[in-house]
Backbone as a chain_set.jsonl record, in Angstrom:
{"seq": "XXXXXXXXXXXXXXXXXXXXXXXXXXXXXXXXXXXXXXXXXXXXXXXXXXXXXXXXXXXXXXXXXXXXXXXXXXXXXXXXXXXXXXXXXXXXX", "coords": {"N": [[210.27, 99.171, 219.796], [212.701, 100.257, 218.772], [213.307, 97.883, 217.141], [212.854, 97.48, 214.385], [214.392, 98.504, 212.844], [216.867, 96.037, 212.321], [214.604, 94.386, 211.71], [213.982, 94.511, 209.401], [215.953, 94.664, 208.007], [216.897, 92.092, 208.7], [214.743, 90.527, 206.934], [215.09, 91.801, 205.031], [217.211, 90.144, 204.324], [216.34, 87.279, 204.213], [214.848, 87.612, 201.985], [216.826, 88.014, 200.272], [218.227, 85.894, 200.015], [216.248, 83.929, 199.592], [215.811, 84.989, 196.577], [218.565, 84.549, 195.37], [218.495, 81.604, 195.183], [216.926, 80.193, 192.615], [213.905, 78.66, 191.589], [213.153, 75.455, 191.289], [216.764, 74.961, 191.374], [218.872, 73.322, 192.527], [219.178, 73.082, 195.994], [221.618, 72.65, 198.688], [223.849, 72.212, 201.083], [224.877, 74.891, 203.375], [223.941, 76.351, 202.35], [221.25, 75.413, 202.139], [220.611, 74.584, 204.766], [220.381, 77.365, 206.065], [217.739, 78.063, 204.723], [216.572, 76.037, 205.8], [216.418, 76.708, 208.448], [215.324, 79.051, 208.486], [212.453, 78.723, 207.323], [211.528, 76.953, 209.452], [211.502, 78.892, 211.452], [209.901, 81.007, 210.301], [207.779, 79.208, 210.087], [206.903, 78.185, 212.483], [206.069, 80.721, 213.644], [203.802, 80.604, 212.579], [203.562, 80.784, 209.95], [201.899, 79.571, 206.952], [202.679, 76.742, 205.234], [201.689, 76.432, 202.97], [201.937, 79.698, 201.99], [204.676, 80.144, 202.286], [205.862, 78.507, 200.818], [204.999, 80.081, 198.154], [206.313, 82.614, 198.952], [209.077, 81.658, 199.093], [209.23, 80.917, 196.378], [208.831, 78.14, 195.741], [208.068, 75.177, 195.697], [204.863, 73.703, 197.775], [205.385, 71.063, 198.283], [208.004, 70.724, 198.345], [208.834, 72.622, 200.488], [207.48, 71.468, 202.304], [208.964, 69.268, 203.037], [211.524, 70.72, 203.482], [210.55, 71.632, 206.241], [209.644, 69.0, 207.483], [212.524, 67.736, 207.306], [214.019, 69.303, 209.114], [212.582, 68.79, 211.742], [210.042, 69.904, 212.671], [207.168, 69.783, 213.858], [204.913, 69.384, 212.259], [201.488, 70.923, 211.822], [198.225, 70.326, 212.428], [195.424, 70.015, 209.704], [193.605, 73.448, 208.403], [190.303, 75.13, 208.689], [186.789, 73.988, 209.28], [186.396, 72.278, 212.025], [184.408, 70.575, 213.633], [183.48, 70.812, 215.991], [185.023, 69.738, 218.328], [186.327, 71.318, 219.221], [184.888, 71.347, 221.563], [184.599, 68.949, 222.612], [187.326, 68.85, 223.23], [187.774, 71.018, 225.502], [186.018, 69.869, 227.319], [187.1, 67.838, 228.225], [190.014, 68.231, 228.972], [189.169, 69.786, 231.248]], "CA": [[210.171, 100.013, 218.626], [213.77, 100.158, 217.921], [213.874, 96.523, 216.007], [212.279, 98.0, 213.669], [215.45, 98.387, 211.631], [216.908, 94.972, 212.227], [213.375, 93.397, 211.272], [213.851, 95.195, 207.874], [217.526, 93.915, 208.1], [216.875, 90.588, 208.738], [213.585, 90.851, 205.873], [215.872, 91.729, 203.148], [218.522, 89.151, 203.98], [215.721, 85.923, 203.956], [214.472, 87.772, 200.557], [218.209, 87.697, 199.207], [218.474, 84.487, 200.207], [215.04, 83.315, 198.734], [216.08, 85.115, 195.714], [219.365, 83.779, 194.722], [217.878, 80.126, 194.927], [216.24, 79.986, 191.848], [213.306, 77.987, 191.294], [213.944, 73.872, 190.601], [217.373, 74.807, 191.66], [219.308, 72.29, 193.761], [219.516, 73.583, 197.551], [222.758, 71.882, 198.895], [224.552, 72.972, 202.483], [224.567, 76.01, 204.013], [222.222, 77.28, 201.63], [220.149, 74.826, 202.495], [220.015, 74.877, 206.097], [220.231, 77.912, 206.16], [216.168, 78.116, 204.226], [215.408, 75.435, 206.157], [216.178, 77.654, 209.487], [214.312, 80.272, 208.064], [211.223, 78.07, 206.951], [211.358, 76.668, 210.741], [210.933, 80.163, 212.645], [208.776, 81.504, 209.747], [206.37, 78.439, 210.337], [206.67, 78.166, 214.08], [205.701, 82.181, 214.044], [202.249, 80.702, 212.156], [202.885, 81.009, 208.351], [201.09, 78.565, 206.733], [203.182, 75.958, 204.224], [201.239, 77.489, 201.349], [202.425, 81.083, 201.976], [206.449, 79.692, 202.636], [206.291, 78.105, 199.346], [204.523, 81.284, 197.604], [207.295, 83.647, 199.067], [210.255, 81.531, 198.532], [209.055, 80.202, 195.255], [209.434, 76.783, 195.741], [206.551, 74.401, 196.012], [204.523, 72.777, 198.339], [206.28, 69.673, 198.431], [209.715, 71.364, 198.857], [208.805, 73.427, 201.684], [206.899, 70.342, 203.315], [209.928, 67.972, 203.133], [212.446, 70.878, 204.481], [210.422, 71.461, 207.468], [210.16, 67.528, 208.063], [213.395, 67.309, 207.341], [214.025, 70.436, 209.853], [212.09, 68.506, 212.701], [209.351, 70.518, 212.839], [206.24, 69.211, 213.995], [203.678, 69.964, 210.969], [200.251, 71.489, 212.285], [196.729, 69.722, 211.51], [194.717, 71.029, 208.83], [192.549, 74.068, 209.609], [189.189, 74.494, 208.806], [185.537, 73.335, 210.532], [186.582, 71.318, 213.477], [183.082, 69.579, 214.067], [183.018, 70.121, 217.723], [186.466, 68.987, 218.752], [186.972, 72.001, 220.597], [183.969, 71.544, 222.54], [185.213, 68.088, 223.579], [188.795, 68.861, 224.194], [187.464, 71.72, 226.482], [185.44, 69.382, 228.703], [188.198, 66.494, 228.515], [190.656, 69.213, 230.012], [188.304, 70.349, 232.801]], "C": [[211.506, 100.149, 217.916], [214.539, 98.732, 217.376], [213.632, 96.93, 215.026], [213.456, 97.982, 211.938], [216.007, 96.894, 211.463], [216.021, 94.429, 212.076], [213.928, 93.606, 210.08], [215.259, 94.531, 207.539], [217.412, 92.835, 207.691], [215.679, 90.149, 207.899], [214.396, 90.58, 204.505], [216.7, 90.447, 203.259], [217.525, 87.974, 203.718], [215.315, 86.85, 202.668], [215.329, 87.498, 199.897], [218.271, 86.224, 198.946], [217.413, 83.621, 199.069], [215.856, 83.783, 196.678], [217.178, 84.543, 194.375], [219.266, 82.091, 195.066], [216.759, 80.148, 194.086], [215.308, 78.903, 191.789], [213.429, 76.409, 190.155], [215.416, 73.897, 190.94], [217.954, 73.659, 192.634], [219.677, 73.166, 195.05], [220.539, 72.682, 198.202], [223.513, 72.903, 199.967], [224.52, 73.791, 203.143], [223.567, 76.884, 203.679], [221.274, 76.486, 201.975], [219.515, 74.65, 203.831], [219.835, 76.117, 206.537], [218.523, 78.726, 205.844], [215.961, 77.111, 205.084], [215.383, 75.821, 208.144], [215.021, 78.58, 209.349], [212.773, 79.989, 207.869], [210.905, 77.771, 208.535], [210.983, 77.792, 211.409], [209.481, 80.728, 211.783], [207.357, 80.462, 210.164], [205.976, 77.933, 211.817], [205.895, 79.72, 214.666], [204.315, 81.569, 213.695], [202.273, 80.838, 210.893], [202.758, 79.599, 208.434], [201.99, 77.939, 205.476], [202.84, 76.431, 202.803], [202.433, 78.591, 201.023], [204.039, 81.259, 202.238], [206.546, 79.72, 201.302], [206.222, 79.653, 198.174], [205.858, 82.435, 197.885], [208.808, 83.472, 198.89], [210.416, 80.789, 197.102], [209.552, 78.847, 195.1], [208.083, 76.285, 196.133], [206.23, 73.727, 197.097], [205.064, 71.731, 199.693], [207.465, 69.957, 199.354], [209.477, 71.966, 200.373], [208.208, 72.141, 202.487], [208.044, 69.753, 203.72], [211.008, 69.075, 203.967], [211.812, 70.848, 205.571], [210.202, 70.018, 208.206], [211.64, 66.902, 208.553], [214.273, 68.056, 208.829], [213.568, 70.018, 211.542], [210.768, 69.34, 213.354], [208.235, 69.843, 212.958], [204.902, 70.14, 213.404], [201.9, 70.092, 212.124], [199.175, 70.463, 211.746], [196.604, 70.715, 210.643], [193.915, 71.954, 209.035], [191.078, 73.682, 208.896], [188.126, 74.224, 209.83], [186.081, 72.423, 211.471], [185.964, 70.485, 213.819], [183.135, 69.006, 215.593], [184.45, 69.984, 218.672], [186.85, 70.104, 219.809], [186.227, 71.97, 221.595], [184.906, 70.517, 223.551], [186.349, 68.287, 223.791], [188.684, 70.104, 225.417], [187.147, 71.102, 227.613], [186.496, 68.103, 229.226], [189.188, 66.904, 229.531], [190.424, 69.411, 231.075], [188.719, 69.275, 233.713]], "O": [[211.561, 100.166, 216.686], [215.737, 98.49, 217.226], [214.621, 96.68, 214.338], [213.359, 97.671, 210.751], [215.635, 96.379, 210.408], [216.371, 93.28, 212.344], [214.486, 92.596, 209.651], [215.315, 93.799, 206.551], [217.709, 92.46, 206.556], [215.48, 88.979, 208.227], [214.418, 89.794, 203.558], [216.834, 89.74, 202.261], [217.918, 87.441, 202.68], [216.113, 86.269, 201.932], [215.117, 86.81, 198.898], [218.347, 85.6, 197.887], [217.707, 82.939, 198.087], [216.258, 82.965, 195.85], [216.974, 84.261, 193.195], [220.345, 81.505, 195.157], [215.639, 80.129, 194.597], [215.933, 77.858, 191.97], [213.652, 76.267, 188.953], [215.794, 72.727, 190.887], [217.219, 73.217, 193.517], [220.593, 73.977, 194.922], [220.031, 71.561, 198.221], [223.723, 74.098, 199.757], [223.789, 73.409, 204.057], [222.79, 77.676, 204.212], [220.207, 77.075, 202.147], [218.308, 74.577, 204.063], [219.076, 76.183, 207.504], [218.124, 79.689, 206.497], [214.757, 77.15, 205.341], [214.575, 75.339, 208.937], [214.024, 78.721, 210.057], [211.927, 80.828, 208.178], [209.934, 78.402, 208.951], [209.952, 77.647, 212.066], [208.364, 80.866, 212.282], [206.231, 80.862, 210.46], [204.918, 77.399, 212.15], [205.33, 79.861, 215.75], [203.451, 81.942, 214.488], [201.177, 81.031, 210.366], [203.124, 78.755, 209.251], [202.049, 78.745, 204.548], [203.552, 76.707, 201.838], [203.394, 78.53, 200.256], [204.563, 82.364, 202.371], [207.1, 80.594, 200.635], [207.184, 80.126, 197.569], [206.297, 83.049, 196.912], [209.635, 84.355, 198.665], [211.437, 80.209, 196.733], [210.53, 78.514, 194.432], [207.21, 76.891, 196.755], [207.139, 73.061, 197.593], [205.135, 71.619, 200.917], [207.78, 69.632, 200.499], [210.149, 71.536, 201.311], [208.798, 71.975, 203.555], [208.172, 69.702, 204.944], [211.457, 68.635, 205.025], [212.297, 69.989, 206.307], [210.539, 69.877, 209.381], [211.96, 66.136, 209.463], [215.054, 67.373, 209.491], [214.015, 70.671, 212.486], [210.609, 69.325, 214.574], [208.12, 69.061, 212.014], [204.238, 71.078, 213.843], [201.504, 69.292, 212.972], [199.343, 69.861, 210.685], [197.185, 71.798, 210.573], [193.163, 71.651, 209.961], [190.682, 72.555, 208.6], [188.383, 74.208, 211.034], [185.797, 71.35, 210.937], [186.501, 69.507, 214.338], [183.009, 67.928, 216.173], [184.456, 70.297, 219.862], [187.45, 69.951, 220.873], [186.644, 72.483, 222.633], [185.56, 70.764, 224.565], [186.645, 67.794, 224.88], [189.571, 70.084, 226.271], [187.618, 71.401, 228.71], [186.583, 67.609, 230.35], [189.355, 66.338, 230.611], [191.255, 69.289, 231.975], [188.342, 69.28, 234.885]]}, "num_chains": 1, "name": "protein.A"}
């Protein structure tokens, strides 16, 4: 219960951050690894590439290529499954 403040801490500072990187801007060195740290934990926690781009205003694309670039091993698509978990259940067993 007492992160609570350092969450909020560490909240505002990836917003600052997002913020002063304007949209189409060039991202170049520390600023840049520094978002593409931030993109890495945010999308290892479970956000979804959409909702990266959406909050640091940057598209898509951009956010795809840092976390590639980042080493991040990109998720399937979600969605119907058609079964797949059945068989990877019994494959497991």
């Amino acid at each position: 219960m007492g992160d609570h403040g350092n969450l909020t801490e560490h909240s505002y500072e990836e917003a600052r951050v997002a913020e002063t990187l304007k949209k189409g801007s060039r991202v170049t060195g520390a600023a840049r690894e520094k978002l593409a740290a931030d993109l890495k934990k945010k999308y290892d926690s479970g956000a979804s590439i959409r909702a990266l781009a959406e909050e640091t205003g940057r598209s898509y694309g951009f956010v795809h290529r840092m976390l590639s670039e980042s080493g991040v091993i990109l998720r399937g698509r979600g969605g119907a499954t058609r079964g797949k978990s059945k068989t990877a259940a019994v494959a497991g067993s």
